[in-house]
N, C-alpha and C positions, 0 to 999 in steps of 0.2 A: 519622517526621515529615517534612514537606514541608520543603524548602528553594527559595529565589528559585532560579531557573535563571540569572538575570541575559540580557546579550546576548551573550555571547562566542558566534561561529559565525555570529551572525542577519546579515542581510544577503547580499548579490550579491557569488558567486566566478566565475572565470574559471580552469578547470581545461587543462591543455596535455598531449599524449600525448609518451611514452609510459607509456599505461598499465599500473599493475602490480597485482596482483591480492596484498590484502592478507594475510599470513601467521597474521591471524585466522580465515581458511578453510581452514586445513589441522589435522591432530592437533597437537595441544601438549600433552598429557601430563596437559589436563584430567576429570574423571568427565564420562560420555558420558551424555545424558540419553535418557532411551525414549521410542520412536516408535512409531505406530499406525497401520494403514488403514480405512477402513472405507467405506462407500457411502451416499447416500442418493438415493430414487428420488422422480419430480418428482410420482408419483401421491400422493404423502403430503404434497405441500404444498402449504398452501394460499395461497399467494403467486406461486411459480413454477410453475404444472400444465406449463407446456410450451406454446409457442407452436405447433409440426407437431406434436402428439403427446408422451407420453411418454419421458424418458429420464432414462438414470442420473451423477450426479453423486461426484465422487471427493472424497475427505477424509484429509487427512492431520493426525495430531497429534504435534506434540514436547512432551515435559515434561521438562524439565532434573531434574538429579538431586536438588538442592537443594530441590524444591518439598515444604514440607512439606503434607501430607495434609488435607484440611478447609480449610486456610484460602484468602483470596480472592488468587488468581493475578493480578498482570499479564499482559494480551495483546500477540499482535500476531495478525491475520489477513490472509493471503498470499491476495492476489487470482490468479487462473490459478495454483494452487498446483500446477501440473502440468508447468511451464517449470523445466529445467534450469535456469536461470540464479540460482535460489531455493536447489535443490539441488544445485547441483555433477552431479548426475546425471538421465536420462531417466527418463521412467515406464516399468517400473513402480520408484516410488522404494525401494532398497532400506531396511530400516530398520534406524537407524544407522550408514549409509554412513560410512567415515573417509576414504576418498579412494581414489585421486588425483582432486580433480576434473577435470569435460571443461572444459579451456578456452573462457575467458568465459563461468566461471559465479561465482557466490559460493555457499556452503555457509552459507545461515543457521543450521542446527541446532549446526554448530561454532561458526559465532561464537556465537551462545551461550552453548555449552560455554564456549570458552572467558572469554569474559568477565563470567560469572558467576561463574565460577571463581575469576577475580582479584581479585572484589568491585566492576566497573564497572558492573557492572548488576543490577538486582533479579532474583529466578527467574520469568523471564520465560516463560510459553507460548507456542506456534506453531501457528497451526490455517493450514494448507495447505490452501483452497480451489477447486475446480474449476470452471469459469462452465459454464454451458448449453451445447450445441454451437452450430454456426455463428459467424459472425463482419458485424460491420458490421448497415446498417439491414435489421431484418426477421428477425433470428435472435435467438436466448433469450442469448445473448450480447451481442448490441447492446443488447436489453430490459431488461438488469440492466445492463450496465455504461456505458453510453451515455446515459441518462436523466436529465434535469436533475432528480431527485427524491430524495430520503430511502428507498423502497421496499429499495434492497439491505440498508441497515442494518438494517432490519427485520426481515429476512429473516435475517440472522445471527443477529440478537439470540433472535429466537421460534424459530426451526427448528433452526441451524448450530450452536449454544452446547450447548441443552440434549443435542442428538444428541452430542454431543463428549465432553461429558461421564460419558452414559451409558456409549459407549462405551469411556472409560476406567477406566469401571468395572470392565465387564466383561470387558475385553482384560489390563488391569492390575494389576487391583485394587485400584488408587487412587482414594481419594475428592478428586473432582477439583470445586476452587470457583472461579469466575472473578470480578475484584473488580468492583464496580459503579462505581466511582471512573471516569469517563472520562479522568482525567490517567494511567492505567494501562492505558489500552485506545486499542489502535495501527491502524491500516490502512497497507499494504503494496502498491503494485502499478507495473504498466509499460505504458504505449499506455490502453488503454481501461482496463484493469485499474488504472490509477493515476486516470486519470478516476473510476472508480466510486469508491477509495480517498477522494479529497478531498472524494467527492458525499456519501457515509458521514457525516465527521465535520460538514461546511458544514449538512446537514440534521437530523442528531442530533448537536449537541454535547454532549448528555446523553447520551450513550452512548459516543460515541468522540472522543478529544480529541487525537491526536496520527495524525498524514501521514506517509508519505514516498512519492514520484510519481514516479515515473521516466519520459519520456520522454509526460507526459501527453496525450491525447487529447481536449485540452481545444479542439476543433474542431468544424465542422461533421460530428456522424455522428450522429444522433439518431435513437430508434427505439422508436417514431416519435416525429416530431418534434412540439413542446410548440407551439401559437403562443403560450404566455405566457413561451418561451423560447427564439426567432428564432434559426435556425442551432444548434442543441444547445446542446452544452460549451462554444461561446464565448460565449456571453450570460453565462459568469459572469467575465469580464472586458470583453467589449467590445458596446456595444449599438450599433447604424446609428443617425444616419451614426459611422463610424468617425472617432474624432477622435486621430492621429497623440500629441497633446502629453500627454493624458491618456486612460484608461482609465476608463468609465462604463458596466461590467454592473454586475454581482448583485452581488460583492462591495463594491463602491465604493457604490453605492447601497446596502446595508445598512445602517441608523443606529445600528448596536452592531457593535463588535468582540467577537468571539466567542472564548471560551478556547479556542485552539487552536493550537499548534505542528507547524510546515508546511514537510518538508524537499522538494524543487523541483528536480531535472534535465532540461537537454535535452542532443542533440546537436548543434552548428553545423551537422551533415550529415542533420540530421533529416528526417521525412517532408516535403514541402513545402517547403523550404526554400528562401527568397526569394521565394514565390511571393508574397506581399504578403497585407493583408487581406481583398482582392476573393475571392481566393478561399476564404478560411473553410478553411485546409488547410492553412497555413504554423504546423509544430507549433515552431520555432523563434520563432518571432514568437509565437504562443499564450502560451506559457510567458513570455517575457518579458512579457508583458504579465501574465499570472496573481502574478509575484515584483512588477511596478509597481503592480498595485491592493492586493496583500498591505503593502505598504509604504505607500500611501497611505491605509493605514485602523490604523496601526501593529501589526502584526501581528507577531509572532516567527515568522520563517519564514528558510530557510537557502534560495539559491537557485543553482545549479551551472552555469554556462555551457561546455559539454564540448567544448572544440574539436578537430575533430577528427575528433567521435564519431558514429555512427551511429542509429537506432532502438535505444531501448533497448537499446543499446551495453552487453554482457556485459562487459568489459573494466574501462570506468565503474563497472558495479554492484560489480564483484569488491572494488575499490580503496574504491570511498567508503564501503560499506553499513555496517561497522561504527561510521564516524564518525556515521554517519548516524541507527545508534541510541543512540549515547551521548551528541549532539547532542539526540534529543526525550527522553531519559527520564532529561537532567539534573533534579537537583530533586528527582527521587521516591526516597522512600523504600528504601535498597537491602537494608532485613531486613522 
């Protein structure tokens, strides 16, 4: 049964170094859940064929131990599921890694562990995502994750899911169900990969209902770029002319608040930083402004000012990430 989540969390913090990487990413004594690899190649979808050509996409899956068989799993889906900072370790990920992790990373497969373990969180899945190669305008990476659209969620939802679950079949032999509840189904990412994260739920709230952003790319890097959405990822806080006092993109002009709980990081020492609005590239100013229009349309959303910190700052993720899912998946159900 659902419970209010209430507001405890919601709101603008102001984080101070130094940072310490919390000891929910290390072994504690918890059942270690199983992990999977597996591939998919861009010739078999029909969403992503590939911008130059064909290429192969990585997939990583966790399933805690606790997941009973057949029934519908809460998610989360890890955007760039290929970044240490996810798992404590480089690709190729081993599975079931217990540590040490590389410093400035967090191990989400153990916070899991562990915190399903203690009864804070429901048995949550992990589906470790890989983007397209390249990076920025013009690459299968920019394509999906850079785009003012709904397209990636789709793309999880019809391609990413059902492959996932096949293949836990077959690797596991666990009958693997993912719930259709979007108060149960998460996005996960950092730079762009957090950008596509909030594009995900902002365009299918029926499908994905819960954020967390790290260090979002919610800037001019669009690919290509939309004219129904001037300068990319900031049209969904700021439209020209840029008005200092208030914030009037896509979220502020939306006439419904949308079911959505929306966790929000940057670094004070972020990309851009200071450069002002002129340039569509100040990911410190972006962000505050992304937690000013979430607040101005009353949003439940947690928003982290990291001073300090850098680009998606490993450090940051180490420390907050656990709060950060106990923070959205207050309220749900934990059997």
């Amino acid at each position: 049964m659902f419970t209010d989540p209430g507001t405890d969390g919601d709101g603008d913090f102001t984080l101070q170094p130094p940072y310490q990487s919390s000891p929910l990413n290390d072994p504690g004594g918890a059942p270690v859940g199983q992990q999977l690899a597996f591939t998919m190649s861009s010739v078999d979808s029909a969403i992503y064929p590939g911008v130059d050509g064909s290429f192969t996409r990585n997939v990583w899956v966790y399933v805690p131990s606790q997941y009973v068989a057949g029934t519908p799993a809460p998610f989360i889906v890890v955007q760039d599921g290929h970044y240490a900072v996810w798992f404590g370790t480089d690709i190729p990920h081993a599975p079931n890694f217990d540590g040490p992790n590389l410093p400035g990373t967090a191990n989400l497969p153990l916070i899991l562990d562990n915190l399903i373990s203690q009864g804070k969180l429901p048995p949550i899945v992990a589906l470790f995502v890989q983007s397209g190669p390249g990076d920025g305008e013009g690459s299968d990476r920019g394509l999906e994750y850079d785009t003012v659209s709904g397209t990636f969620a789709e793309f999880v939802d019809a391609e990413v899911l059902p492959k996932a679950a096949s293949e836990v079949q077959t690797q596991l032999g666990i009958d693997l169900a993912f719930t259709e509840d979007p108060r149960g189904r998460a996005t996960l990412g950092g730079s762009s990969g957090a950008a596509a994260s909030f594009s995900m739920a902002w365009w299918h709230p029926e499908l994905f209902g819960l954020v967390i952003a790290y260090s979002g790319t919610f800037v001019r890097q669009a690919s290509p770029e939309d004219p129904d959405f001037p300068h990319g990822c900031w049209a969904y806080h700021d439209f020209d002319p840029y008005d200092p006092a208030t914030p009037d993109g896509v979220i502020v002009q939306e006439p419904t608040t949308k079911p959505l709980r929306i966790w929000l990081e940057v670094g004070e020492n972020d990309l851009g930083a200071n450069g002002g609005p002129d340039t569509y590239r100040d990911f410190p100013l972006a962000n505050q402004r992304m937690a000013a229009s979430l607040a101005a349309k009353g949003y439940h959303y947690h928003f982290d000012f990291a001073e300090g910190a850098g680009h998606l700052d490993g450090g940051v993720v180490a420390q907050t990430l656990p709060d950060a899912l106990l923070w959205l998946w207050r309220g749900y159900p934990l059997q």
